[in-house]
Backbone bond lengths (Angstrom), bond angles and torsions (degrees), N, CA, C in turn:
res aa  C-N    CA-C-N  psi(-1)  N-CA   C-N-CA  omega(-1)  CA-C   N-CA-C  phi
1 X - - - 1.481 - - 1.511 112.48 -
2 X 1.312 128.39 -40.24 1.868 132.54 -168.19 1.664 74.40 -82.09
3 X 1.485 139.95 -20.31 1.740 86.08 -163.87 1.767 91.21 -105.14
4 X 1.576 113.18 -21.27 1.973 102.42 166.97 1.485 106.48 -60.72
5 X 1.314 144.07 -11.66 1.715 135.17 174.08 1.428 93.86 -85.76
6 X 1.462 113.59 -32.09 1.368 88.09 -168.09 1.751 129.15 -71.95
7 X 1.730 86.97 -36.93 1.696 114.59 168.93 1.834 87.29 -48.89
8 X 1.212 116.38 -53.11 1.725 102.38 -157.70 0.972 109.51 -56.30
9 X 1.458 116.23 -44.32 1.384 132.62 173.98 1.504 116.20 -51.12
10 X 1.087 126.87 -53.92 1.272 130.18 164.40 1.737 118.03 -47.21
11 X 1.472 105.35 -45.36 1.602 97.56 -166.89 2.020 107.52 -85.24
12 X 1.810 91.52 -3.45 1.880 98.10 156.12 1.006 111.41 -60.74
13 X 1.439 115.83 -53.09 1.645 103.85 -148.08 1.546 86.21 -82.60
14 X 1.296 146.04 -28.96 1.569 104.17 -175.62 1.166 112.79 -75.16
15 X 1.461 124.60 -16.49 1.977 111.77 -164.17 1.678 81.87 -87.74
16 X 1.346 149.02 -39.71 1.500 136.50 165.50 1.383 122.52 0.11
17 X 1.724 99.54 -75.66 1.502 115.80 -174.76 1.719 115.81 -95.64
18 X 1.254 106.07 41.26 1.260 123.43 166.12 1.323 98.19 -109.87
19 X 1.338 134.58 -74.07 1.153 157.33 179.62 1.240 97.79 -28.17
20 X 1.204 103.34 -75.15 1.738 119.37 -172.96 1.945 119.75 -51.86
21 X 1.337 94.16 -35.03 1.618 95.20 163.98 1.334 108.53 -74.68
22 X 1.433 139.83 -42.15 1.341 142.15 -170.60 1.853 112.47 -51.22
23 X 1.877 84.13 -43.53 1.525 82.55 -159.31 1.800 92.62 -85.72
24 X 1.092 131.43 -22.34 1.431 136.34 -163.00 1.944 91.19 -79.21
25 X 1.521 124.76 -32.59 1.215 102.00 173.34 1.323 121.12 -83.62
26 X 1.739 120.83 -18.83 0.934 109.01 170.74 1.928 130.07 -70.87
27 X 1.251 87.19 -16.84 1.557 101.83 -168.16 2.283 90.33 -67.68
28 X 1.083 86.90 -47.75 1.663 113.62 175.08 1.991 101.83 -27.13
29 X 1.439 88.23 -83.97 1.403 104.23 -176.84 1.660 121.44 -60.52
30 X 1.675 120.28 -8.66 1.291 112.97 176.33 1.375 99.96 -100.32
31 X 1.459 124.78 -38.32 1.818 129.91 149.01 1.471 103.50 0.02
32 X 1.723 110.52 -72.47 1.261 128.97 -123.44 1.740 83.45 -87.43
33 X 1.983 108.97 -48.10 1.477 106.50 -150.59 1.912 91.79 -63.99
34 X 1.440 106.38 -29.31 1.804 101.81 -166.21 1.067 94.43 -51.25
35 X 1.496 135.21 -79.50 1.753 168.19 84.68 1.567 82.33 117.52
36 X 1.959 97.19 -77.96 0.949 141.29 -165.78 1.921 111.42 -49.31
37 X 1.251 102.86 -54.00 1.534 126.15 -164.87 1.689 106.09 -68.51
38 X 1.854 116.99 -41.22 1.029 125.83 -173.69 1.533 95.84 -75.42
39 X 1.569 113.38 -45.41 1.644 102.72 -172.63 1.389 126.82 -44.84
40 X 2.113 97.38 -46.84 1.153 117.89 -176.05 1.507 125.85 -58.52
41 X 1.547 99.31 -42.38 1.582 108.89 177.20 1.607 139.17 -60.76
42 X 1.606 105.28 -6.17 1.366 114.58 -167.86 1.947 87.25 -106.90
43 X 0.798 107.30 -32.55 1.859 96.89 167.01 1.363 123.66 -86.24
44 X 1.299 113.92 -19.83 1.599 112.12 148.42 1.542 121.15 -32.95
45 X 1.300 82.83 -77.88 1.773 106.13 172.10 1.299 116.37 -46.85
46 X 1.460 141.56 -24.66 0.693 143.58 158.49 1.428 143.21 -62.53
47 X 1.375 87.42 -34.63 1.366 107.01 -174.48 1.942 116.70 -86.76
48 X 1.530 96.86 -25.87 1.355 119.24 167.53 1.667 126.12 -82.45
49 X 1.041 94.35 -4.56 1.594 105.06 -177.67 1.538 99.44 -117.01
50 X 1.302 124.94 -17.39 1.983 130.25 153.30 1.454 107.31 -63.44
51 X 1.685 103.17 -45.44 1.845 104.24 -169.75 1.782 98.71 -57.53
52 X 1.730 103.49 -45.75 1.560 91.42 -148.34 1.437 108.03 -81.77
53 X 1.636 116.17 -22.82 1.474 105.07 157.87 1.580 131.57 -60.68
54 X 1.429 96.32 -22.14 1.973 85.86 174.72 1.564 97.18 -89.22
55 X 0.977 149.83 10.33 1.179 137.30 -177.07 1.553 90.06 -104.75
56 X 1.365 131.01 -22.74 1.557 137.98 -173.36 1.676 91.87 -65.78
57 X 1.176 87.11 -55.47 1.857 86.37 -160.21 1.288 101.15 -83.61
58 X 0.913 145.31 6.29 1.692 139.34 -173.55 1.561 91.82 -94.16
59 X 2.060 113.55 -53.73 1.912 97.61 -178.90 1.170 102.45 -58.23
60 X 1.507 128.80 -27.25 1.751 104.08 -156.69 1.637 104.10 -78.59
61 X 1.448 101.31 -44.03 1.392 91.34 169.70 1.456 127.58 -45.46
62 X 1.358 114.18 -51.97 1.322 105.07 177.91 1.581 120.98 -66.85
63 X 1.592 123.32 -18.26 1.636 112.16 -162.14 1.671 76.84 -92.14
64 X 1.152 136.21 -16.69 1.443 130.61 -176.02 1.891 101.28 -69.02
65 X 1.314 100.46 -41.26 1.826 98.48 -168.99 1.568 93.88 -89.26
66 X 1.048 124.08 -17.96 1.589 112.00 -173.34 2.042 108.27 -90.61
67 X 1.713 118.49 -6.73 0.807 124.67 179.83 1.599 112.29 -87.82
68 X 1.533 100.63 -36.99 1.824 123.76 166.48 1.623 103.01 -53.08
69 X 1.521 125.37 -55.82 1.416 112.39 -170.84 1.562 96.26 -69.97
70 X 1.240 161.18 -52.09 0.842 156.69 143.91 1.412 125.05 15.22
71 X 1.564 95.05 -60.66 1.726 95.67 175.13 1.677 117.28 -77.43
72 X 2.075 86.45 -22.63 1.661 80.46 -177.71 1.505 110.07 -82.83
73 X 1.175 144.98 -14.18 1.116 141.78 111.99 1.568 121.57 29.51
74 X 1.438 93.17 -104.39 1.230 118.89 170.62 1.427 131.64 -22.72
75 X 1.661 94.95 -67.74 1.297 116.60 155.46 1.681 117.29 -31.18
76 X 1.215 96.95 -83.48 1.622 110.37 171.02 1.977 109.05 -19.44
77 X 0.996 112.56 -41.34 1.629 117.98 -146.96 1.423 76.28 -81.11
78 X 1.844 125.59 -49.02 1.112 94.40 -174.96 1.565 143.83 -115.94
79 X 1.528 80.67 39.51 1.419 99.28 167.36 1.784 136.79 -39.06
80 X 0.436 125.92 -146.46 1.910 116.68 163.24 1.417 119.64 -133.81
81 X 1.784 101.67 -25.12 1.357 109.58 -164.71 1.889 103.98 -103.25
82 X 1.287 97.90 -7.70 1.566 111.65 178.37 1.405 127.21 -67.47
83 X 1.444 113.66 -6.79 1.484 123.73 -174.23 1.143 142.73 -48.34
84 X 1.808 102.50 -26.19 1.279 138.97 -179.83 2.137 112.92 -75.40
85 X 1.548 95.35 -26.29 1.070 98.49 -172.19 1.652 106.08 -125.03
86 X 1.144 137.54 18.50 1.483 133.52 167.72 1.507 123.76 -80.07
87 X 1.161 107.79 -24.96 1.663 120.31 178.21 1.639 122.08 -123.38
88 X 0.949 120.51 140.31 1.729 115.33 177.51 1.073 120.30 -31.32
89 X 1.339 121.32 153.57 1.665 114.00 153.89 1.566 119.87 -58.83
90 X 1.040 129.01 135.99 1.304 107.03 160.20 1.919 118.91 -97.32
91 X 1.519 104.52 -156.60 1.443 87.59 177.71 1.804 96.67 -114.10
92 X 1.391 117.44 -14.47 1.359 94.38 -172.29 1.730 96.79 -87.13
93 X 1.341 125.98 -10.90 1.957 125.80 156.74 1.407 108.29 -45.76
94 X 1.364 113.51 -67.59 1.913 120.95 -174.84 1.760 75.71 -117.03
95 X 1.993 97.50 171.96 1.571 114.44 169.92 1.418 78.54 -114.65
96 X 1.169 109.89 -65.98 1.971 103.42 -159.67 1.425 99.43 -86.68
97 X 1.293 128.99 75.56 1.614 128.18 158.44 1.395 98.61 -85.07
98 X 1.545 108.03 -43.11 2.070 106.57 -158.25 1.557 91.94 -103.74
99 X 1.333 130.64 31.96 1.462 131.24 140.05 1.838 115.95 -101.08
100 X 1.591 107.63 -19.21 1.694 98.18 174.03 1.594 94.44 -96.11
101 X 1.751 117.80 -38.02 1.351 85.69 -157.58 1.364 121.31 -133.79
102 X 0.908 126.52 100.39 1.801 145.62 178.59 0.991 153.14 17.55
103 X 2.134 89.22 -60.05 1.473 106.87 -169.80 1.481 93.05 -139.60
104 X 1.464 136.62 62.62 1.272 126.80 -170.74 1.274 121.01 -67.35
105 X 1.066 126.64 147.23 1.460 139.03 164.29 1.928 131.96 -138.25
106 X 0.917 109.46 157.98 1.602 116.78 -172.60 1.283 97.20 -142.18
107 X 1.762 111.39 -172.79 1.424 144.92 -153.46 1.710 89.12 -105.27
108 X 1.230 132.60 -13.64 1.441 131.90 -148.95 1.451 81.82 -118.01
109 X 1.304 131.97 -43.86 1.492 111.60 -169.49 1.627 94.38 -88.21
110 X 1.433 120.80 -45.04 1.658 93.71 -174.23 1.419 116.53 -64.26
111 X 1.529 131.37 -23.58 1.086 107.74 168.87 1.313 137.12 -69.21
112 X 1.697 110.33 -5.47 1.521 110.44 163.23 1.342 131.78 -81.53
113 X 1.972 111.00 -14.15 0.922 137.64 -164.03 1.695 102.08 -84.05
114 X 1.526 102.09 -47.13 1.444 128.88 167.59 1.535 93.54 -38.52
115 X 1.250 134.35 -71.40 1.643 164.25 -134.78 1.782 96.29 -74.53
116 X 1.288 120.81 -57.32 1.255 139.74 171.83 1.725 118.52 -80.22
117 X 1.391 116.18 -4.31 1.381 93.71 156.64 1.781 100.00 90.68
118 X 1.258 133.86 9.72 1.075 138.25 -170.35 1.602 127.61 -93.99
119 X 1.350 101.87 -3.64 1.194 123.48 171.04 1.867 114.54 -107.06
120 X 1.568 93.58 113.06 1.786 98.41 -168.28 1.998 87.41 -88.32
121 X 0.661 142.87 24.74 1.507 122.69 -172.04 1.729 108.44 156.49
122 X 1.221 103.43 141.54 1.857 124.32 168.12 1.810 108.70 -20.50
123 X 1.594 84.66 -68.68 1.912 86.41 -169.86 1.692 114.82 -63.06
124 X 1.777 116.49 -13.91 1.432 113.96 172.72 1.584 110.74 -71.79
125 X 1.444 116.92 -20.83 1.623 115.24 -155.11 1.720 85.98 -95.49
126 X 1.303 129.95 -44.74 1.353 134.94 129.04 1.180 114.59 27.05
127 X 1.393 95.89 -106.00 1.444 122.34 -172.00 1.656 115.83 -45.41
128 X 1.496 99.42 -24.94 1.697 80.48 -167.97 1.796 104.31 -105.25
129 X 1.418 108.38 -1.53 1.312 121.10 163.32 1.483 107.91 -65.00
130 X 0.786 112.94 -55.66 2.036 123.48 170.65 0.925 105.24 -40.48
131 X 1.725 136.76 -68.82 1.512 142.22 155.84 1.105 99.97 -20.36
132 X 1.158 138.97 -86.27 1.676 130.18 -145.84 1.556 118.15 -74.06
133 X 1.391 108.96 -1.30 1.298 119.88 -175.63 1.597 92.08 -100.62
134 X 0.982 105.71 -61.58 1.843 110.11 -174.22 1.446 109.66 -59.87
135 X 1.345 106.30 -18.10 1.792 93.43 -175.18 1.571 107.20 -96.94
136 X 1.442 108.49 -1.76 1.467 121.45 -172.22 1.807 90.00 -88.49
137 X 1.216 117.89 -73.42 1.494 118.58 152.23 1.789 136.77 17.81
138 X 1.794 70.56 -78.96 1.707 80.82 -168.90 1.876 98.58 -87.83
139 X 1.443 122.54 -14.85 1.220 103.95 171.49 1.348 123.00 -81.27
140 X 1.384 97.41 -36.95 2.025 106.62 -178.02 1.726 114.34 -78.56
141 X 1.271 111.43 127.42 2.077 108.81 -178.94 1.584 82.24 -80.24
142 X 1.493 71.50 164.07 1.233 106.35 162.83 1.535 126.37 -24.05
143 X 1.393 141.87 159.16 1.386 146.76 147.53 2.102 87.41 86.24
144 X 0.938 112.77 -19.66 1.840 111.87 -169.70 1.735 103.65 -63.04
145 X 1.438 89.76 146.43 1.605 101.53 -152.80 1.430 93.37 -85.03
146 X 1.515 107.24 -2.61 2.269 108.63 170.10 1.009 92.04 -87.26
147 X 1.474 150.43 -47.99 1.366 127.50 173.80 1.365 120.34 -52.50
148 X 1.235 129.00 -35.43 1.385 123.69 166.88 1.251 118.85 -45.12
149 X 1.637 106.61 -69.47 1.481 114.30 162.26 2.003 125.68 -36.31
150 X 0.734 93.90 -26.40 1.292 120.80 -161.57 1.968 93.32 -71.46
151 X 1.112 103.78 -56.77 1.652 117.99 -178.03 1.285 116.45 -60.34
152 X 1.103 103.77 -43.94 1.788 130.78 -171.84 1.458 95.27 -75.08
153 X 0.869 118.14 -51.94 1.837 119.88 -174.24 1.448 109.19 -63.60
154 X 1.040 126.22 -47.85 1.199 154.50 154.32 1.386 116.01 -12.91
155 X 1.324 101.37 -80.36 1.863 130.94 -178.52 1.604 75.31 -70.22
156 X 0.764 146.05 -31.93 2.240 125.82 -163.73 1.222 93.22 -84.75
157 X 1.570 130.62 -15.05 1.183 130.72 -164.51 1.257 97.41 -94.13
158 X 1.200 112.97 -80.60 1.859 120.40 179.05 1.606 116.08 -30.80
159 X 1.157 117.07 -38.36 1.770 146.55 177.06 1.990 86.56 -38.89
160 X 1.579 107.49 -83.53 1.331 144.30 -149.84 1.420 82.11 -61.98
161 X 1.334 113.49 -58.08 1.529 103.71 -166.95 1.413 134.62 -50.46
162 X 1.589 103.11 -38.17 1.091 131.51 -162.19 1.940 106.83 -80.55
163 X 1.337 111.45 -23.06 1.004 141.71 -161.09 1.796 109.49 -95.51
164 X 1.562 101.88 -58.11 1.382 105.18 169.43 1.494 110.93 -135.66
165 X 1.157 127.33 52.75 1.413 140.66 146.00 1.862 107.82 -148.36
166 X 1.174 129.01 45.58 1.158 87.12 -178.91 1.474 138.84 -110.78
167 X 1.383 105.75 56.84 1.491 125.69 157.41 1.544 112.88 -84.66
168 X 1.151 129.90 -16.36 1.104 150.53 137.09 1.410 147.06 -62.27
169 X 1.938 113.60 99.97 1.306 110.56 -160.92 1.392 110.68 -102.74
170 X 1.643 136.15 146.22 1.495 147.76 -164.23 1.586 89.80 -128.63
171 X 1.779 88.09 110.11 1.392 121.03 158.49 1.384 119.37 -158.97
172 X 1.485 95.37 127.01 1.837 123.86 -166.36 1.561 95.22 -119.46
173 X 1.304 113.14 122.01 1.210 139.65 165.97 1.743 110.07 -68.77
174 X 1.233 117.56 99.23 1.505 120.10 -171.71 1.196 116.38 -91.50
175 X 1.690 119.14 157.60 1.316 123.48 -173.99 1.189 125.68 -76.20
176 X 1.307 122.15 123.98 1.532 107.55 177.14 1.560 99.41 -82.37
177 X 1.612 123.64 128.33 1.153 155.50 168.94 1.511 123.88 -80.42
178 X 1.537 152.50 131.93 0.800 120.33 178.21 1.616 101.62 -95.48
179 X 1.542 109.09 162.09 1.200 127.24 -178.03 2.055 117.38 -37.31
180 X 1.140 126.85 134.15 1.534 111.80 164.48 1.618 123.95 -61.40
181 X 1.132 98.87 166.34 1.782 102.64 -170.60 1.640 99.58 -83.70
182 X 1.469 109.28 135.06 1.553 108.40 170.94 1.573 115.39 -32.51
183 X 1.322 122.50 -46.23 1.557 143.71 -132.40 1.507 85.64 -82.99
184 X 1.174 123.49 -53.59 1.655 105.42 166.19 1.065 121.76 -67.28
185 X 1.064 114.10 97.99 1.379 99.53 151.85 1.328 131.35 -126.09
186 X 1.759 122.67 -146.37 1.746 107.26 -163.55 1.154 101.48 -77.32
187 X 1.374 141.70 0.87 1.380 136.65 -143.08 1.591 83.92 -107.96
188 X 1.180 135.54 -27.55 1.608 120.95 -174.48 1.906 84.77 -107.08
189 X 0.971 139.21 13.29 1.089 125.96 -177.49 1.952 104.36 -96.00
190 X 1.544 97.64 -38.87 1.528 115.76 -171.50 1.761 94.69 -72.94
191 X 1.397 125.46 -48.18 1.309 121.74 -144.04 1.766 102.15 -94.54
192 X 1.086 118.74 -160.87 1.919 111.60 -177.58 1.898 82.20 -98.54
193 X 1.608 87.26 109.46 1.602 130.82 170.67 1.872 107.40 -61.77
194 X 1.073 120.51 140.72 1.451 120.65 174.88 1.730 100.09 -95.84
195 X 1.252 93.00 154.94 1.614 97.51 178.38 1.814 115.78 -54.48
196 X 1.239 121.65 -25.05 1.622 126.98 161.04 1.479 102.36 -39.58
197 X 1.504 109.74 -72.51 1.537 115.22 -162.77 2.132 95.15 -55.26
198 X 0.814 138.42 -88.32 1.472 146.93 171.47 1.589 102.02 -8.67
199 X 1.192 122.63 -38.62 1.402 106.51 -172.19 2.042 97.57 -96.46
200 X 1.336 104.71 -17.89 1.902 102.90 -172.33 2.136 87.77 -60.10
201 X 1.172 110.04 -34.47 1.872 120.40 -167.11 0.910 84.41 -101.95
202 X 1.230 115.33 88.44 2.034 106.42 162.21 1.065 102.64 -122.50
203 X 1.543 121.80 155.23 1.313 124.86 -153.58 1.439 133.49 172.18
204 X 1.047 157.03 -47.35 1.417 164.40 142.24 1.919 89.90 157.71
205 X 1.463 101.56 141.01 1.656 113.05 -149.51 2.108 68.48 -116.48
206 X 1.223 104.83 171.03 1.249 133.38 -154.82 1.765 100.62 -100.80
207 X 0.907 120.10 131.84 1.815 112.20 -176.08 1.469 102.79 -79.05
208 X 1.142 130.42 135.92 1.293 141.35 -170.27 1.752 94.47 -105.77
């Protein structure tokens, strides 16, 4: 009997340190996966609380530059030489404006657009300033006293920009036009004009 306890005894201690390694690696590997998870989680957090501050300062920056075009805007409307472009075309001003031109725009719709929040960024408020210049452009020829205006508004624009945006650069790709015909000239422009000369300057006339 003392030497079968002892065999028993003996064939304990090896299944023991089987066991005991099994459970000591597992204890090992859930150590390691926590270990791992706590390390990982504090640079998570970190890294998400970097994202959401640059995303902080990126709206302010922008509702800050989108509040600036706004004023330059404003400005613009009350310019002197801007008159041509604060209100729509209508059709009894031009008949064929919305047969040359497409996508019209003015100072009266972006400032409502301004008003509603519809502008995500600088180069959108941009873009539709370009429109109203280019569509003024391609409808008015040459020698037209909205193209004059047109320049002047322009340069008040680039002025403002440069002044209170200028991380922001204004460049409009302009039309090449062809030249006016000798045959007009100022001499039927000064004297009582025939309806020919009035329609060669056609254009939206000034509200009196």
């Amino acid at each position: 009997r003392p030497r079968k306890a002892a065999k028993g005894k003996q064939g304990g201690t090896v299944a023991d340190p089987l066991r005991r390694g099994r459970h000591q690696r597992k204890k090992r590997a859930l150590h390691a996966t926590r270990g791992s998870r706590q390390r990982s989680a504090p640079v998570g957090e970190a890294d998400i609380d970097e994202l959401v501050l640059q995303t902080k300062k990126v709206s302010r920056r922008q509702t800050l530059e989108l509040q600036k075009c706004e004023e330059i805007l404003n400005k613009l409307i009350k310019y002197r030489f801007s008159w041509p472009f604060r209100e729509p075309v209508t059709i009894e001003e031009a008949e064929d404006y919305f047969d040359v031109i497409s996508s019209p725009m003015d100072f009266q719709t972006m400032q409502s657009k301004c008003l509603c929040g519809s502008y995500r960024s600088v180069q959108d408020f941009l873009s539709d300033i370009k429109q109203v210049f280019a569509n003024a452009e391609q409808y008015n020829q040459n020698g037209s006293h909205i193209l004059a205006c047109l320049e002047k508004t322009e340069q008040c624009l680039t002025d403002m920009l440069q002044k209170h945006l200028p991380g922001h650069m204004y460049s409009r790709r302009k039309r090449k036009r062809p030249l006016a015909q000798p045959s007009h000239g100022l001499e039927e422009a000064e004297g009582d004009s025939e309806p020919e000369a009035m329609e060669y300057s056609r254009g939206r006339r000034r509200k009196k």
